[in-house]
mmCIF file as Biopython writes it, N, C-alpha, C and O atoms, coordinates in Angstrom:
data_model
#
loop_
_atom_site.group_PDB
_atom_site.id
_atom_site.type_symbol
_atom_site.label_atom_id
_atom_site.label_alt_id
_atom_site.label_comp_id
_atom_site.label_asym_id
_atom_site.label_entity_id
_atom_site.label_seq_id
_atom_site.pdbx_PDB_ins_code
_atom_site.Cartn_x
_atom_site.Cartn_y
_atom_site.Cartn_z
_atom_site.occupancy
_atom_site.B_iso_or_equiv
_atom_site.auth_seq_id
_atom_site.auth_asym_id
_atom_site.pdbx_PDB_model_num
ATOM 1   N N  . UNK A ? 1  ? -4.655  9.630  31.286 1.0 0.0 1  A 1 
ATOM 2   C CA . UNK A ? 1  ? -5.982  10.186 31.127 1.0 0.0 1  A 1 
ATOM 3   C C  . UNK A ? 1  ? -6.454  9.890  29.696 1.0 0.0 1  A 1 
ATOM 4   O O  . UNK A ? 1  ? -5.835  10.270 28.701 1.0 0.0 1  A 1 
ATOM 5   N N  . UNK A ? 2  ? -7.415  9.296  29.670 1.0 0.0 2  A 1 
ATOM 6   C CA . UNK A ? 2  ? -7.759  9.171  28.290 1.0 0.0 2  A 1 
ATOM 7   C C  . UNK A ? 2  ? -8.460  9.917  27.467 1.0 0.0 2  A 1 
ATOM 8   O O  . UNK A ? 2  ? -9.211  10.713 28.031 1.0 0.0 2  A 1 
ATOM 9   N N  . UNK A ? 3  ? -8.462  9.924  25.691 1.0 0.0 3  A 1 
ATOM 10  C CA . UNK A ? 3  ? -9.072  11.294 25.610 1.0 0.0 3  A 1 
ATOM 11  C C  . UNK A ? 3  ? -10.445 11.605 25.535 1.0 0.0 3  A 1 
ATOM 12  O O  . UNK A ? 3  ? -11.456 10.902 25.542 1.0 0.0 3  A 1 
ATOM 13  N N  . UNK A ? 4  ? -10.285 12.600 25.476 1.0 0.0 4  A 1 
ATOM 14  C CA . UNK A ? 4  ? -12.138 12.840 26.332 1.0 0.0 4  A 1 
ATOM 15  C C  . UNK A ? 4  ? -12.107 13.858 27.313 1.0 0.0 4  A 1 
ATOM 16  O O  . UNK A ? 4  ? -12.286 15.075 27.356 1.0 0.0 4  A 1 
ATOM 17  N N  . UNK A ? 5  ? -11.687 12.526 28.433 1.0 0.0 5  A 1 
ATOM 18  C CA . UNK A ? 5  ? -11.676 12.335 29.763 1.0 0.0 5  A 1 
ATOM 19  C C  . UNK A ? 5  ? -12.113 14.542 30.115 1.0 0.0 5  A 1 
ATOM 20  O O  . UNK A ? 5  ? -11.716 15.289 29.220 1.0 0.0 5  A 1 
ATOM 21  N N  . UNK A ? 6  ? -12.657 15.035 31.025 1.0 0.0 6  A 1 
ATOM 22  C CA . UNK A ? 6  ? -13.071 16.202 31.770 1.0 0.0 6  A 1 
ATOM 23  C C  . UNK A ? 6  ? -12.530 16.455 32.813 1.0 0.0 6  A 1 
ATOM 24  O O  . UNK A ? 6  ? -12.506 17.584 33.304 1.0 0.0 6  A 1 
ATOM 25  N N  . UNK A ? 7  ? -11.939 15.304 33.381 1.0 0.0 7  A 1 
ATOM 26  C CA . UNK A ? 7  ? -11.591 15.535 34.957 1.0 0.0 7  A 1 
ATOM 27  C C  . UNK A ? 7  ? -10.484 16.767 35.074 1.0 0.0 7  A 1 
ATOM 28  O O  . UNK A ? 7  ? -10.340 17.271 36.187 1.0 0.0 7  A 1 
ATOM 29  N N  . UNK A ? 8  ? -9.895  17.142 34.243 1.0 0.0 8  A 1 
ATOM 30  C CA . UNK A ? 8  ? -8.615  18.096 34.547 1.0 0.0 8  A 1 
ATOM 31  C C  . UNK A ? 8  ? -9.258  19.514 34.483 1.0 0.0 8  A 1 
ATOM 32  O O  . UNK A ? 8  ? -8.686  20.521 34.899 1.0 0.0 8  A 1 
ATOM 33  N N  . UNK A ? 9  ? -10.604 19.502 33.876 1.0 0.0 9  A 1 
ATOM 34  C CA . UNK A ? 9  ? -11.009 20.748 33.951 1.0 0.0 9  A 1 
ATOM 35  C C  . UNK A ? 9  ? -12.110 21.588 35.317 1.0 0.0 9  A 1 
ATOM 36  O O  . UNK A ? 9  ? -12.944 20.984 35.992 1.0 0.0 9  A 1 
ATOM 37  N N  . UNK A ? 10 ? -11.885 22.617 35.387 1.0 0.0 10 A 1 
ATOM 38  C CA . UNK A ? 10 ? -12.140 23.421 36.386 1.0 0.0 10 A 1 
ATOM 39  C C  . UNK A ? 10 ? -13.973 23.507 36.529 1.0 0.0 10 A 1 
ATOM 40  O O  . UNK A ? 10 ? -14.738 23.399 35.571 1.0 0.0 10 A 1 
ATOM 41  N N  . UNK A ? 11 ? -14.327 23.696 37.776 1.0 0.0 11 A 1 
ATOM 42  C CA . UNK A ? 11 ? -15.979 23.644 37.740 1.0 0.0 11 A 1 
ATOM 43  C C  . UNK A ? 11 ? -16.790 24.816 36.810 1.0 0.0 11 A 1 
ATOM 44  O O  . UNK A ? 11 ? -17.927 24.836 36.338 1.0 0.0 11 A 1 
ATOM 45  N N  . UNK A ? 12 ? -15.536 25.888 36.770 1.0 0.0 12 A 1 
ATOM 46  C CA . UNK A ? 12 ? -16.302 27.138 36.041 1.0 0.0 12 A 1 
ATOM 47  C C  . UNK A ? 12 ? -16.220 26.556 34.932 1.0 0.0 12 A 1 
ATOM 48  O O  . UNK A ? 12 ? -17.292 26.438 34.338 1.0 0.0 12 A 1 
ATOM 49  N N  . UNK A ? 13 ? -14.879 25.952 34.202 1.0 0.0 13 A 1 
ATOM 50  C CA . UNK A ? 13 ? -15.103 25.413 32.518 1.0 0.0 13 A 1 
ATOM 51  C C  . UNK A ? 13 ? -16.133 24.531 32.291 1.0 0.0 13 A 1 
ATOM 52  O O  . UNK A ? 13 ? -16.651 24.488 31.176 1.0 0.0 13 A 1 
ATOM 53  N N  . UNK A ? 14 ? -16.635 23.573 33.502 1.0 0.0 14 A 1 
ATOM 54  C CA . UNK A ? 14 ? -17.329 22.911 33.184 1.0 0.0 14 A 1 
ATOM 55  C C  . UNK A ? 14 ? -18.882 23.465 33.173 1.0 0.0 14 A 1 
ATOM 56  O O  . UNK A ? 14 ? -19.668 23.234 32.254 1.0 0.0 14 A 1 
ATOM 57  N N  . UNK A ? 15 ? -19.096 24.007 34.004 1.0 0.0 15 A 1 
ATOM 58  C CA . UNK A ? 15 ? -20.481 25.080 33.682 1.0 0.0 15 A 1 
ATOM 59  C C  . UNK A ? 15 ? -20.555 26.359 32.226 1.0 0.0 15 A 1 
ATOM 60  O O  . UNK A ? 15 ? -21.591 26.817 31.745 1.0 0.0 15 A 1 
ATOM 61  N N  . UNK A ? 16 ? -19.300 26.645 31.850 1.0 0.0 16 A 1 
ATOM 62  C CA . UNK A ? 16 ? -18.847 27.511 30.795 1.0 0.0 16 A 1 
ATOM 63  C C  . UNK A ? 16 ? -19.685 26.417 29.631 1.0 0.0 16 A 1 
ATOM 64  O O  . UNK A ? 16 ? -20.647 26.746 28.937 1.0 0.0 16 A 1 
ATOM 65  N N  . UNK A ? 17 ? -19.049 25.128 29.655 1.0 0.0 17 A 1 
ATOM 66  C CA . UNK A ? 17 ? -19.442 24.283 28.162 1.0 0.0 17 A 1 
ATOM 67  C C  . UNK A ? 17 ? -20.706 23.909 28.533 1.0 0.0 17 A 1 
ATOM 68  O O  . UNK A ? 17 ? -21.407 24.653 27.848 1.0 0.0 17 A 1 
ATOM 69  N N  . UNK A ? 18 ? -21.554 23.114 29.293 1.0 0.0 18 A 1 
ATOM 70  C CA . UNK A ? 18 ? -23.272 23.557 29.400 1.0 0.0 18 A 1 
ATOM 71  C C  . UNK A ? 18 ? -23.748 24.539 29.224 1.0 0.0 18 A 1 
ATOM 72  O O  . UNK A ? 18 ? -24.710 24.435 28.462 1.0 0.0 18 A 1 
ATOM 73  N N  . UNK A ? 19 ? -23.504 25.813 29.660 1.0 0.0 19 A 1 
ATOM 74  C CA . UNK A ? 19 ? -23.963 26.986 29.172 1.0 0.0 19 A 1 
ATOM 75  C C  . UNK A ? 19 ? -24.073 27.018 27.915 1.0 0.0 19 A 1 
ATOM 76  O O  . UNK A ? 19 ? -25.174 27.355 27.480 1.0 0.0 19 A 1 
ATOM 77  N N  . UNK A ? 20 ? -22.859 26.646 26.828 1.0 0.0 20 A 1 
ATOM 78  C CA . UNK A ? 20 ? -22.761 27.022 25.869 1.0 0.0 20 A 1 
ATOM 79  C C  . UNK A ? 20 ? -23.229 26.003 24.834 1.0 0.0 20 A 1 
ATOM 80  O O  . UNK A ? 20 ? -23.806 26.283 23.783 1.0 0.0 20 A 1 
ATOM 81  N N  . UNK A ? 21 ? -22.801 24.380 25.412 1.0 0.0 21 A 1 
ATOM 82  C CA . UNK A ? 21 ? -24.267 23.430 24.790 1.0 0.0 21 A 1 
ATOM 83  C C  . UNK A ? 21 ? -25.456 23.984 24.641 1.0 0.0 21 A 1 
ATOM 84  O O  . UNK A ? 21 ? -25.829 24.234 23.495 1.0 0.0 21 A 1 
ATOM 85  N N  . UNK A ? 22 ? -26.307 24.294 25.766 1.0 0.0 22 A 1 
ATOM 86  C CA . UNK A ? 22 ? -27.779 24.442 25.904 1.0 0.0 22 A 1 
ATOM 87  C C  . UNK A ? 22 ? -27.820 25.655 24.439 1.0 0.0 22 A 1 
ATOM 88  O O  . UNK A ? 22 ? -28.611 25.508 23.508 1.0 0.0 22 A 1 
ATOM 89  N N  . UNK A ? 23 ? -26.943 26.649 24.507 1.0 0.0 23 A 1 
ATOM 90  C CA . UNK A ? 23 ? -27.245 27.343 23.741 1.0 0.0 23 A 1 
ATOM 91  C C  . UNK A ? 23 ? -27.216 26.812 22.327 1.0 0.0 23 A 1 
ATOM 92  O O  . UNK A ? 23 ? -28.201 27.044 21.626 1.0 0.0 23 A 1 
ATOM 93  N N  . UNK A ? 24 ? -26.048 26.020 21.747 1.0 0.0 24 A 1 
ATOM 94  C CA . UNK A ? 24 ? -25.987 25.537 20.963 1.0 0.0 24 A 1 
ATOM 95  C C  . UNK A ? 24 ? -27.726 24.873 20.250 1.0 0.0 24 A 1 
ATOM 96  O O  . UNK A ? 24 ? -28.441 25.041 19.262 1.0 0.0 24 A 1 
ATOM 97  N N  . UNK A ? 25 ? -27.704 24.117 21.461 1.0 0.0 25 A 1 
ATOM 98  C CA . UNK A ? 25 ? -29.261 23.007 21.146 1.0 0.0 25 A 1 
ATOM 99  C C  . UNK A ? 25 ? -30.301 23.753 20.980 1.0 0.0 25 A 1 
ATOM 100 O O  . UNK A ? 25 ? -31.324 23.254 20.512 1.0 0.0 25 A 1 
ATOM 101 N N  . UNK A ? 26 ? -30.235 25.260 21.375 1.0 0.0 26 A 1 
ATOM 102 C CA . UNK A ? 26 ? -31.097 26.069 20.784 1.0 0.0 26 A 1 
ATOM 103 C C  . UNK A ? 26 ? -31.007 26.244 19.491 1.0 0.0 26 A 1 
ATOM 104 O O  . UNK A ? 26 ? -31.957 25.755 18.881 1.0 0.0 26 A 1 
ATOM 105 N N  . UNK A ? 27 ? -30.235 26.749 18.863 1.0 0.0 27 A 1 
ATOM 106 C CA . UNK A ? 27 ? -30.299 26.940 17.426 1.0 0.0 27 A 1 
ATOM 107 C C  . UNK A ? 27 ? -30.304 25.452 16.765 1.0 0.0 27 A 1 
ATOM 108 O O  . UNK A ? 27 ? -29.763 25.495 15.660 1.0 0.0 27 A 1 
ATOM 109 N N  . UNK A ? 28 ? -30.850 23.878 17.188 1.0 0.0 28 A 1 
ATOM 110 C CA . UNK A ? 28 ? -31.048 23.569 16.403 1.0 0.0 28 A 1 
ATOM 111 C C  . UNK A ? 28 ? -29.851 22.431 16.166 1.0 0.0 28 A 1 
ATOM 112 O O  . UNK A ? 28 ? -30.155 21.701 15.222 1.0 0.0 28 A 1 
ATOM 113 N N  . UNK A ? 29 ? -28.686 22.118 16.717 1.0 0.0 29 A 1 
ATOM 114 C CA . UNK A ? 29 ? -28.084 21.584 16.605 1.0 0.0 29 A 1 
ATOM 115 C C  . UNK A ? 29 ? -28.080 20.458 17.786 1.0 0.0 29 A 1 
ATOM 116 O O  . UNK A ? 29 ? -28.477 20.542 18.948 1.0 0.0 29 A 1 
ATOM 117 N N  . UNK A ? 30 ? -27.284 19.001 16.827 1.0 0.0 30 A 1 
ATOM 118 C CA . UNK A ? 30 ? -27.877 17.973 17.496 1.0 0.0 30 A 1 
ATOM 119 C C  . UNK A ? 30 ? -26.993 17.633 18.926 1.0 0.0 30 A 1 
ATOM 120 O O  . UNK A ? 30 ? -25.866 18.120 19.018 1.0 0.0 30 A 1 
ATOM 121 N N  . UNK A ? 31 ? -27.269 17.199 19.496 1.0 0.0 31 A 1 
ATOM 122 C CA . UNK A ? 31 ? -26.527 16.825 21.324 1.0 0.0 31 A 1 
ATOM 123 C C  . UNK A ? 31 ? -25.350 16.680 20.795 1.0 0.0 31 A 1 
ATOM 124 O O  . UNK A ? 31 ? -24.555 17.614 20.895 1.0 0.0 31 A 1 
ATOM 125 N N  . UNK A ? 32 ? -25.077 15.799 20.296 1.0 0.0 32 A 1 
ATOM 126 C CA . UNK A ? 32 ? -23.856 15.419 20.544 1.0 0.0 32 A 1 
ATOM 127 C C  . UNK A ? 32 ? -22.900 16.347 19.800 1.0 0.0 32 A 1 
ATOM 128 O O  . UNK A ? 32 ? -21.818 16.424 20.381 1.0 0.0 32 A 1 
ATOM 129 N N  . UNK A ? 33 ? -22.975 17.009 18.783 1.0 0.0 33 A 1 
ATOM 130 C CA . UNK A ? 33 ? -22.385 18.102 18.011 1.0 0.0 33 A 1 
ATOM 131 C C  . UNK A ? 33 ? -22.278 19.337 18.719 1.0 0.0 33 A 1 
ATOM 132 O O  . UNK A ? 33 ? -21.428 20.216 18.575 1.0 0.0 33 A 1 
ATOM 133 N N  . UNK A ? 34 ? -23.312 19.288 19.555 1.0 0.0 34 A 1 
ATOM 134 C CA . UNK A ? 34 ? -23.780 20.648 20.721 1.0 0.0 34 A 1 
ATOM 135 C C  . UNK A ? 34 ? -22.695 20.798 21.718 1.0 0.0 34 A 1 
ATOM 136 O O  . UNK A ? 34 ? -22.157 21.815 22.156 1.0 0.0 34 A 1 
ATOM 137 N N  . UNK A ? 35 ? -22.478 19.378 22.007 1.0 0.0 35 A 1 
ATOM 138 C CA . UNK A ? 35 ? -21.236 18.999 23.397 1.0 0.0 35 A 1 
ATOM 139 C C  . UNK A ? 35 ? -19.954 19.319 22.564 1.0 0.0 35 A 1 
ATOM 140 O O  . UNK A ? 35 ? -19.250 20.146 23.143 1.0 0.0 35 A 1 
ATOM 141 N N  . UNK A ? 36 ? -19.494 18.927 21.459 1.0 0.0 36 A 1 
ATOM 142 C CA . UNK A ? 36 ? -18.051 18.861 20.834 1.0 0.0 36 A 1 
ATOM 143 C C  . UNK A ? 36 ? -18.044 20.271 20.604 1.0 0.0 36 A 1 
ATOM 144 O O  . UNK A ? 36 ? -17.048 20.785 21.114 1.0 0.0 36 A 1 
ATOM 145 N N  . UNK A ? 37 ? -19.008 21.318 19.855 1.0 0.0 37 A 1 
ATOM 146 C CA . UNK A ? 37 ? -18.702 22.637 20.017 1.0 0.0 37 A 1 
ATOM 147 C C  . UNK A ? 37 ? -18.511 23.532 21.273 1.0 0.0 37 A 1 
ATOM 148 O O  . UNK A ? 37 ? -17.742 24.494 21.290 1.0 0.0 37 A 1 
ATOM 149 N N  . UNK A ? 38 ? -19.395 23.073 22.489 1.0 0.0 38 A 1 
ATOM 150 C CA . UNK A ? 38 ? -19.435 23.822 23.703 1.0 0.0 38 A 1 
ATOM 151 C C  . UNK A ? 38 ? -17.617 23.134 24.512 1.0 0.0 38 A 1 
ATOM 152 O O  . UNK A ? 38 ? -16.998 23.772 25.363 1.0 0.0 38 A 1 
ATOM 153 N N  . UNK A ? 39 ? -17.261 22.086 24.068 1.0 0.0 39 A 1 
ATOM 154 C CA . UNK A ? 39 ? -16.287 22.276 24.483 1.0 0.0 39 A 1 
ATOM 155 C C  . UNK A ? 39 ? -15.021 22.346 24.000 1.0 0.0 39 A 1 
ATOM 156 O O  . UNK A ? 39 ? -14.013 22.024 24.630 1.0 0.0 39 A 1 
ATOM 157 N N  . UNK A ? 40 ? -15.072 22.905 22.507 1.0 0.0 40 A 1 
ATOM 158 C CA . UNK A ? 40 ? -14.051 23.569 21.668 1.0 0.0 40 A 1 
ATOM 159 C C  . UNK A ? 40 ? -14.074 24.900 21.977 1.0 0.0 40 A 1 
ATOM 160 O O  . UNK A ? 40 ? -13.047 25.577 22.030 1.0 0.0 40 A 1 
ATOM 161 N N  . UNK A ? 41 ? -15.738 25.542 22.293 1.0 0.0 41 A 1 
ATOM 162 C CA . UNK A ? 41 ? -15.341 27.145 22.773 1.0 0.0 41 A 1 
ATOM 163 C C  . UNK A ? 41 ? -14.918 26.942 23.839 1.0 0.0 41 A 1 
ATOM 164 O O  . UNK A ? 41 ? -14.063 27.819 23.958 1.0 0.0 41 A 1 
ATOM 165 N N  . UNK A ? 42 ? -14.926 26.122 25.118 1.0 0.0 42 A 1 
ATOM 166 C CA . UNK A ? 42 ? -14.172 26.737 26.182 1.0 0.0 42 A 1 
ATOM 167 C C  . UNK A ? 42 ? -12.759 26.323 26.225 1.0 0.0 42 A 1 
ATOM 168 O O  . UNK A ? 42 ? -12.197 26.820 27.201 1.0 0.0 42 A 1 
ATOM 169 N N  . UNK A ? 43 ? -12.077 25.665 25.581 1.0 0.0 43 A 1 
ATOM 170 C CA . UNK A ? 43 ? -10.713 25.206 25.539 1.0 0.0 43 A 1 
ATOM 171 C C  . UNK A ? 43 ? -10.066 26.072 24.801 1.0 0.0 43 A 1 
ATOM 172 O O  . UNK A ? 43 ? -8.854  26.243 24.927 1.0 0.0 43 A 1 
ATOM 173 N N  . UNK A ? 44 ? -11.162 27.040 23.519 1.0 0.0 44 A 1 
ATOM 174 C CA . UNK A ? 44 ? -10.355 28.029 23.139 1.0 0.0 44 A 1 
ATOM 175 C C  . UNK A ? 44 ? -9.974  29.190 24.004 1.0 0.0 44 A 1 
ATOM 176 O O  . UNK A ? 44 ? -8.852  29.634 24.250 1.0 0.0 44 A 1 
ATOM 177 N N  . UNK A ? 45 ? -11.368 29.657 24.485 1.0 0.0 45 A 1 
ATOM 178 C CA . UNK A ? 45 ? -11.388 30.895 25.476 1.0 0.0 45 A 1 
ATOM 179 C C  . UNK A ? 45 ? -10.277 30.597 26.499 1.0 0.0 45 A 1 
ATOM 180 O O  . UNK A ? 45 ? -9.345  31.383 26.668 1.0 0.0 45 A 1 
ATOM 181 N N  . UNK A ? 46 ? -10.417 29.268 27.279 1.0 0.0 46 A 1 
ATOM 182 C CA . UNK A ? 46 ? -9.460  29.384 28.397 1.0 0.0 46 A 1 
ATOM 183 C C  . UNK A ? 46 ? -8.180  28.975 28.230 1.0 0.0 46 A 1 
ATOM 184 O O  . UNK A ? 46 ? -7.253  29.305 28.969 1.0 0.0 46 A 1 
ATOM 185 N N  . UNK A ? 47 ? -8.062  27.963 26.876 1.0 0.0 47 A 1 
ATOM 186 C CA . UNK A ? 47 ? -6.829  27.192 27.037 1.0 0.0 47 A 1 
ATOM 187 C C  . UNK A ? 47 ? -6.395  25.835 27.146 1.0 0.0 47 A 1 
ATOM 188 O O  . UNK A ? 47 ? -5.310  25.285 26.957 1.0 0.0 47 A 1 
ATOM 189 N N  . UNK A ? 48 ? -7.749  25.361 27.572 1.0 0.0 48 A 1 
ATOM 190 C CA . UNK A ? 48 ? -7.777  23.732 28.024 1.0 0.0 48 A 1 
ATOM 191 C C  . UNK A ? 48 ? -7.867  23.985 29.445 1.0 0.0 48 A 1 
ATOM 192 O O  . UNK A ? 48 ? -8.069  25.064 30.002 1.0 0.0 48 A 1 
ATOM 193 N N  . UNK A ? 49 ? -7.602  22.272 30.210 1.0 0.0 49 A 1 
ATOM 194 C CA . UNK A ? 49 ? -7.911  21.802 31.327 1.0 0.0 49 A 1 
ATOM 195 C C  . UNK A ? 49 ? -7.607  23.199 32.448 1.0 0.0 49 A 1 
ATOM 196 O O  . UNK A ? 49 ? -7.762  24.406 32.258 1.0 0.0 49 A 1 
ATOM 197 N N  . UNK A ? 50 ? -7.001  22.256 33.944 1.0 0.0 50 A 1 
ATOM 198 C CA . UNK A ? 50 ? -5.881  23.164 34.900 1.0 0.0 50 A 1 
ATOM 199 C C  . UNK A ? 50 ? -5.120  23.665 34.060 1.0 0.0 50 A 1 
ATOM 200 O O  . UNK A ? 50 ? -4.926  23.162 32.953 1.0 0.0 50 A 1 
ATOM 201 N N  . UNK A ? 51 ? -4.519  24.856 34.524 1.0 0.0 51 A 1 
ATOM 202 C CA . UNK A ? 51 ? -3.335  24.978 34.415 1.0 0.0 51 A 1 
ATOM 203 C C  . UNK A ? 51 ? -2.509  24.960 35.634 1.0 0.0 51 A 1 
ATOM 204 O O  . UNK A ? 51 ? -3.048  24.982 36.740 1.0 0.0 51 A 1 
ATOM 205 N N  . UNK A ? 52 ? -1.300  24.923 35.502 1.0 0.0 52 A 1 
ATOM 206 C CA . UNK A ? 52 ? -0.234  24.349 36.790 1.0 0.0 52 A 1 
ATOM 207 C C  . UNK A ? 52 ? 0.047   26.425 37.053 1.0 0.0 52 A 1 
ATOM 208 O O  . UNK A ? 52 ? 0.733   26.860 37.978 1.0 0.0 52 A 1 
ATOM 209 N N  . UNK A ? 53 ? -0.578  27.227 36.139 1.0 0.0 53 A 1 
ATOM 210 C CA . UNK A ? 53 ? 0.035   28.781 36.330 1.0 0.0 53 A 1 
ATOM 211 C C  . UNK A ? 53 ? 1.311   29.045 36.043 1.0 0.0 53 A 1 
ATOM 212 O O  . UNK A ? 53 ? 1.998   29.854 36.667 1.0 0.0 53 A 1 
ATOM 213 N N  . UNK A ? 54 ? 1.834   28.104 34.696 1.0 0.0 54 A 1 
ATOM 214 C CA . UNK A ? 54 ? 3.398   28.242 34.364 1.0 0.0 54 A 1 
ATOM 215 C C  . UNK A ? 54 ? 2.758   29.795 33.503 1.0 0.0 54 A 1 
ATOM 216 O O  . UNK A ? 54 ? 1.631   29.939 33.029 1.0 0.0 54 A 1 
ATOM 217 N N  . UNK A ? 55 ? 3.736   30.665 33.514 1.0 0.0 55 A 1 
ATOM 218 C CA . UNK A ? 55 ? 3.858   31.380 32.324 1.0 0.0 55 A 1 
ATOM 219 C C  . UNK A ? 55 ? 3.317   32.640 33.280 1.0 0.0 55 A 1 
ATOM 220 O O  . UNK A ? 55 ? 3.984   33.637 33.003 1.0 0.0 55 A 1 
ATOM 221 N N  . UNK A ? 56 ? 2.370   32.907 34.269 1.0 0.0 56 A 1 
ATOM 222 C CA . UNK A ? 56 ? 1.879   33.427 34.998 1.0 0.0 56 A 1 
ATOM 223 C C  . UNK A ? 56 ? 2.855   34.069 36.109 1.0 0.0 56 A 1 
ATOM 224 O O  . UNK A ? 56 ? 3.438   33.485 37.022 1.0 0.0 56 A 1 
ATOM 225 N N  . UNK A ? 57 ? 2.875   36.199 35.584 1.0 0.0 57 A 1 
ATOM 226 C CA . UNK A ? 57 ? 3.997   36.322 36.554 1.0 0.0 57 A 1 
ATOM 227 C C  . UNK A ? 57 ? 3.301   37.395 37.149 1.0 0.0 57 A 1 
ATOM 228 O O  . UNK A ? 57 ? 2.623   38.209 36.522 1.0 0.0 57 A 1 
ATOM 229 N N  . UNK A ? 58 ? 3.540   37.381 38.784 1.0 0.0 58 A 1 
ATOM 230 C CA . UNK A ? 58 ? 3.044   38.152 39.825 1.0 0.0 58 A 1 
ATOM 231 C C  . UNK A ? 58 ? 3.843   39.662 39.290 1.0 0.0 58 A 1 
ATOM 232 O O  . UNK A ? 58 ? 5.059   39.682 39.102 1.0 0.0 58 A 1 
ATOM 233 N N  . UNK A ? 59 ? 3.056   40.763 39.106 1.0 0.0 59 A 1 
ATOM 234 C CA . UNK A ? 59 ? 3.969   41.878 39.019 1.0 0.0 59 A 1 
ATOM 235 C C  . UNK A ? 59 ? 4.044   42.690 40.128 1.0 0.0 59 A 1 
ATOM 236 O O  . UNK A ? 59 ? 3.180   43.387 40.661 1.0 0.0 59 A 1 
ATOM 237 N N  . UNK A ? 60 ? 5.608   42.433 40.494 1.0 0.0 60 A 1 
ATOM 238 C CA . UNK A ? 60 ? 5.404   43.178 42.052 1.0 0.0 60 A 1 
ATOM 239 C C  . UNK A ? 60 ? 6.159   44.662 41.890 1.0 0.0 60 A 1 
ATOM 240 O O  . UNK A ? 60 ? 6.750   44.829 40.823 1.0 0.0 60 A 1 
ATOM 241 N N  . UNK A ? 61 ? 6.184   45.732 42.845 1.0 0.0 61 A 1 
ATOM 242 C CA . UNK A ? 61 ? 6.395   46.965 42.989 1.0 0.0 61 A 1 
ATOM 243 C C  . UNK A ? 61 ? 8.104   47.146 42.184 1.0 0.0 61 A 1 
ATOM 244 O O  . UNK A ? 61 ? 9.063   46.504 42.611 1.0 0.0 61 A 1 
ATOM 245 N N  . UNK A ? 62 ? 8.203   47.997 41.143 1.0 0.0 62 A 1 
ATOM 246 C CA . UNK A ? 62 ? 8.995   48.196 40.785 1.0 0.0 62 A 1 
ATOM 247 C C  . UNK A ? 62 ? 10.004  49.302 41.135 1.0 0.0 62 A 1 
ATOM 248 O O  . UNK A ? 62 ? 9.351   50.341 41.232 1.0 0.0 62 A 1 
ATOM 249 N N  . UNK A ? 63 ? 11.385  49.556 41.382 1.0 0.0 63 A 1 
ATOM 250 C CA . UNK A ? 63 ? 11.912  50.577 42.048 1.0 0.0 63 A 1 
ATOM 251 C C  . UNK A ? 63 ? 12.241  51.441 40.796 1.0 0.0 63 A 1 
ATOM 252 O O  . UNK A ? 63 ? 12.613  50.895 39.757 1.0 0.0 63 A 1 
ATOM 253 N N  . UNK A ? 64 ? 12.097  52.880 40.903 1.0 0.0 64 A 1 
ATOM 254 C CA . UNK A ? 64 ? 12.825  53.829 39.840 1.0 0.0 64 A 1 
ATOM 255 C C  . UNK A ? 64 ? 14.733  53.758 39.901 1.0 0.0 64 A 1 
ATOM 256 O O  . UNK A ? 64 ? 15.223  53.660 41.026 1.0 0.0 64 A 1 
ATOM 257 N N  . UNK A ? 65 ? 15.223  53.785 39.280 1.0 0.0 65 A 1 
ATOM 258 C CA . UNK A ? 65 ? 17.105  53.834 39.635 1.0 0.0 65 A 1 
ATOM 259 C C  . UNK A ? 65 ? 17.239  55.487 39.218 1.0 0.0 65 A 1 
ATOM 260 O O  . UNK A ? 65 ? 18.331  56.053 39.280 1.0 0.0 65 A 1 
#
């Protein structure tokens, strides 16, 4: 994948960083600076691309002893 590349990310991240372009280009800042910030906030918020759900643990019913 080369870098850049979007494809690994999810449709909500990808509507997350337009959202947050457009806003950007409101205050004034130029496209292309608009795109590199809108998608530094969502890689912070979420993390980056997919995730595969490593690290992610189901908490199931615990017994008292």
């Amino acid at each position: 994948m080369p870098q850049g590349d979007k494809s690994s990310y999810t449709s909500k991240q990808k509507r997350q960083a337009k959202h947050v372009e457009k806003g950007y280009e409101k205050k004034g800042v130029s496209k292309k600076e608009a795109k590199r910030r809108a998608w530094a906030t969502v890689n912070k918020e979420s993390g980056g691309g997919k995730k595969s759900g490593s690290g992610k643990k189901k908490s199931g019913s615990k017994s008292s002893s």
